[in-house]
LUMMI-585509 format. One record per residue: x negated, y, z of N, C-alpha, C, O in turn; residue in one letter. Coordinates in steps of 0.001 Angstrom, whole numbers, padded with zeros to 6 digits, always signed. Example, Ala and Ser with C-alpha at 12.3 -4.5 7.8 and 13.67 -1.06 7.14 Angstrom:
! residues 2
-013190-005690+007800-012300-004500+007800-013200-003300+007800-014236-003319+008465A -012850-002250+007080-013670-001060+007140-012900+000030+007870-013409+001138+008039S 
This chain:
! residues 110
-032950-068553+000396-033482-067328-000148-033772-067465-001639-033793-066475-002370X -033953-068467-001998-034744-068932-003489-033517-068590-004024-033716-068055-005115X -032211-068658-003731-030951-068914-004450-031194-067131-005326-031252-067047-006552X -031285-066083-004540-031641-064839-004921-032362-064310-006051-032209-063250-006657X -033183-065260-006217-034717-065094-006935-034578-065277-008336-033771-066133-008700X -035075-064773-009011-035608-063182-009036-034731-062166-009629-034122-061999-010686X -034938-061495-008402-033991-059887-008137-033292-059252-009665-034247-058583-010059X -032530-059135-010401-032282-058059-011440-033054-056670-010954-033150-056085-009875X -033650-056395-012547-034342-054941-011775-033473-054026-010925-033935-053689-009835X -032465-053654-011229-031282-052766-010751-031253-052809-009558-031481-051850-008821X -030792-054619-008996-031093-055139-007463-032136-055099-006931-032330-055230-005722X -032897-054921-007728-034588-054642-006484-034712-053253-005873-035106-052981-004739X -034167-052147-007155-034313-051261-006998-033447-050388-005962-033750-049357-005362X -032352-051097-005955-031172-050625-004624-031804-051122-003764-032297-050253-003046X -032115-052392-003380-032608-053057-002088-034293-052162-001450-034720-052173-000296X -034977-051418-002790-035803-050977-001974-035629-049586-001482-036524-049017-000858X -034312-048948-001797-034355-047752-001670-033788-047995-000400-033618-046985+000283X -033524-048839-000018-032621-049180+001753-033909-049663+002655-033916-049781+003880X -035096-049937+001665-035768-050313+002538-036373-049474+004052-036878-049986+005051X -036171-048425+003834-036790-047336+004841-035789-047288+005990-036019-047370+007197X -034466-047118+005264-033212-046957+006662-031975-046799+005718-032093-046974+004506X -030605-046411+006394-029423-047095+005775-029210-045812+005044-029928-044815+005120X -027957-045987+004210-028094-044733+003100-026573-044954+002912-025841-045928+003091X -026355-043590+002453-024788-044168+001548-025054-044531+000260-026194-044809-000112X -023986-044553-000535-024353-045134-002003-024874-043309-002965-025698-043129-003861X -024251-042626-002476-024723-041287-003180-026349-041609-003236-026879-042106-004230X -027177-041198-001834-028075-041391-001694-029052-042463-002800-030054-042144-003441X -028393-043729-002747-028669-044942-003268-028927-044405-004616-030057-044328-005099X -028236-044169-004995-027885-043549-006393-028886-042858-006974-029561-043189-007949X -028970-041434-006020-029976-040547-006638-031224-040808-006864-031993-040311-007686X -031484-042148-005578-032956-042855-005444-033189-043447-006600-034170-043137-007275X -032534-044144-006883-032483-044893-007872-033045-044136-008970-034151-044075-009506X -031839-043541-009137-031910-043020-010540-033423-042083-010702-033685-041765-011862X -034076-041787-009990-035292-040118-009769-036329-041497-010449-037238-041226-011233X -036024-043023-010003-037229-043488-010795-037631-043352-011737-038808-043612-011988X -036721-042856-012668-036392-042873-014551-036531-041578-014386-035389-041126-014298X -037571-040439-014264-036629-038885-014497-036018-038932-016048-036280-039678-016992X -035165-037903-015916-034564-037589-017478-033736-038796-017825-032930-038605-018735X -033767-040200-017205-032594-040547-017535-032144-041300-016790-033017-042035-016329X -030759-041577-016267-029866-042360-014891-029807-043826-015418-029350-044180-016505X -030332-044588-014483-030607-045622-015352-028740-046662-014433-027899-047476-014814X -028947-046136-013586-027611-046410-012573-026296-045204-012742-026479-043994-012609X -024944-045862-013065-023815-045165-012467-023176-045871-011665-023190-047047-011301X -022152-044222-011270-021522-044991-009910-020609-046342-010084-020665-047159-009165X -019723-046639-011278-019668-047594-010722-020205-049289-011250-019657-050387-011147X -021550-048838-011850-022579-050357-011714-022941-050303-010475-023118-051401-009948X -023220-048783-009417-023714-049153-008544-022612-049434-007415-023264-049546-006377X -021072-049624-007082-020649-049824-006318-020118-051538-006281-019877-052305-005348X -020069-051708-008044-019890-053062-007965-021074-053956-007847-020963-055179-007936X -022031-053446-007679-023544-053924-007310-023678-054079-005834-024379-055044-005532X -023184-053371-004790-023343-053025-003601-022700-054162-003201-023163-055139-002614X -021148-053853-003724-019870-055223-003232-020965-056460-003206-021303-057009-002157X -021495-056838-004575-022086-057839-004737-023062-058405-003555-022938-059466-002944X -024087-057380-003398-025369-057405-002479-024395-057534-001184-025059-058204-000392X -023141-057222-000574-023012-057129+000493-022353-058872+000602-022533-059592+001584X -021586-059277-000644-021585-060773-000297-022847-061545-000289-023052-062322+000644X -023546-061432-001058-024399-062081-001273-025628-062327+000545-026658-062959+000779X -024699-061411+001392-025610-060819+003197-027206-060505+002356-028131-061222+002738X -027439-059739+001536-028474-059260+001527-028277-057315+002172-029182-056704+002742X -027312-056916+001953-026937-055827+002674-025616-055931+003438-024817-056858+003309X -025481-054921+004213-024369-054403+005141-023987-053616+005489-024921-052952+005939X -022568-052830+005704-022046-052010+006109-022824-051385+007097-023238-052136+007980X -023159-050064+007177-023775-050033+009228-022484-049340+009777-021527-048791+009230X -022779-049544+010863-021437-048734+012430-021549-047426+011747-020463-046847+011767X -022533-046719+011116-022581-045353+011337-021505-045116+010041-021011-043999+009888X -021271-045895+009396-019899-045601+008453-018930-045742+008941-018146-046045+008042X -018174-045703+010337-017179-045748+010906-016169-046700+010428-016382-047904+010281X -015000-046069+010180-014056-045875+009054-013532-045313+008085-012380-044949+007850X -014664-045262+007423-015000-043867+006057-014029-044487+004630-014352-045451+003936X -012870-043686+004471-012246-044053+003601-012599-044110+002179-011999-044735+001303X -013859-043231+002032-014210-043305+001000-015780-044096+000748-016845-043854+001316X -015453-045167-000371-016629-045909+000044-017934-044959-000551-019084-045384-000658X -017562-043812-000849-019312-042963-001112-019546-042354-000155-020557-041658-000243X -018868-042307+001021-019502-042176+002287-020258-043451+003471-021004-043339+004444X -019562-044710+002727-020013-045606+003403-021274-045879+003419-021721-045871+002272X -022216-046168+004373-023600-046063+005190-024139-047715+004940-023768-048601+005709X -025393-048099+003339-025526-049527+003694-027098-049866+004168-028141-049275+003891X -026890-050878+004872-028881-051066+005400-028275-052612+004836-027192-053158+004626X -030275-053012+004719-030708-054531+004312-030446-055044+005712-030357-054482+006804X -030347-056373+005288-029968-057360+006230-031699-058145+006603-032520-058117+005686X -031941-058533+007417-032282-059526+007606-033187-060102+006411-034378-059912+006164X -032128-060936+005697-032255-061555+004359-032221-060604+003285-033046-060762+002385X -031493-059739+003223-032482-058838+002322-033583-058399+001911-033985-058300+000752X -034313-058005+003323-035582-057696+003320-036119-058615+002928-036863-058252+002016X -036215-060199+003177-036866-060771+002901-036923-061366+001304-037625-062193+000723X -036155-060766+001045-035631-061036-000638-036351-060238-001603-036838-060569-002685X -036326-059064-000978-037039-057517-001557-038577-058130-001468-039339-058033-002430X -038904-058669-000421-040261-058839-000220-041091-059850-000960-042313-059877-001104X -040191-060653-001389-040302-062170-002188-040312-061248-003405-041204-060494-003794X -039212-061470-003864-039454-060538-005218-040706-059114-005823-041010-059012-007012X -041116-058408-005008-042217-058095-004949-043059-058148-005329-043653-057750-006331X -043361-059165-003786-044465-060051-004303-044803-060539-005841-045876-060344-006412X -043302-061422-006553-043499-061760-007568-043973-060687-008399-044995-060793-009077X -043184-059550-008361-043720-058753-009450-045009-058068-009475-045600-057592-010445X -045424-058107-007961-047147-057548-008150-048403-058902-008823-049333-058651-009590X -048121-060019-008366-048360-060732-009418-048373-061150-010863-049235-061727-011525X -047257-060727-011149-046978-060338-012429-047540-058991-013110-047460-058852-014330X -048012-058175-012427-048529-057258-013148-049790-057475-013038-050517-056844-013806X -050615-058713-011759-051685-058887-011851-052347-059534-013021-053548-059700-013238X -050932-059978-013976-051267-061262-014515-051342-060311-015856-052088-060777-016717X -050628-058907-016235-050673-058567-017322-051357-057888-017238-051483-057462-018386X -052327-057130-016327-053392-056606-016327-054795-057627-016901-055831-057161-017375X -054624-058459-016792-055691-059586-017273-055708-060019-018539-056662-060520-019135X -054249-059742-019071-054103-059951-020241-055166-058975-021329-055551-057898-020876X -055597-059367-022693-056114-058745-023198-055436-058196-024582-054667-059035-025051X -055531-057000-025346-054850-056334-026168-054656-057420-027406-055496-058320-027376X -053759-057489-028420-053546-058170-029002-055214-057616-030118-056061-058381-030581X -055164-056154-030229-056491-056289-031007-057931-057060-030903-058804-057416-031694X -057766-057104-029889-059011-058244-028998-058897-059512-029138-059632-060140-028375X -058257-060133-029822-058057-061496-030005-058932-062177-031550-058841-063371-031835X 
């Protein structure tokens, strides 16, 4: 799992939008992108050669419910297993990390 660590923002941000249930990449996409309003921080294809990636990498997978969908923006992806647990690691790190810059004090304060 460590091999994963730590997530590119981009990859955290696909992996958590699967976190709920499987999606196509449209979906993926729009999730994504609504984090940033006003600007797409994802296109389609960073996000399909991102997906390819995540799907070697078995942090995601094809589901059954994509049949044989010729077009891969219909194809249906959920976290694996090891995904989730990747999403969750990484996380973690970053809520720590914001624990840590919350503590930080303003440079005027020094």
């Amino acid at each position: 799992m460590d091999a994963h660590l730590p997530l590119r923002p981009v990859a955290c941000a696909v992996l958590a939008a699967l976190a709920d249930d499987a999606r196509p990449g449209i979906d993926i996409l729009e999730a994504v992108n609504a984090t940033v309003p006003g600007r797409p921080i994802l296109g389609p294809g960073t996000l399909y050669r991102l997906l390819r990636e995540l799907r070697q990498a078995e942090l995601i997978a094809r589901t059954d419910a994509s049949g044989d969908a010729p077009d891969e923006r219909q194809v249906h992806h959920v976290l694996t297993p090891l995904g989730r647990s990747v999403l969750r690691a990484d996380l973690e790190r970053l809520r720590r990390t914001i624990a840590l810059a919350g503590r930080a004090r303003p440079a005027t304060e020094r």
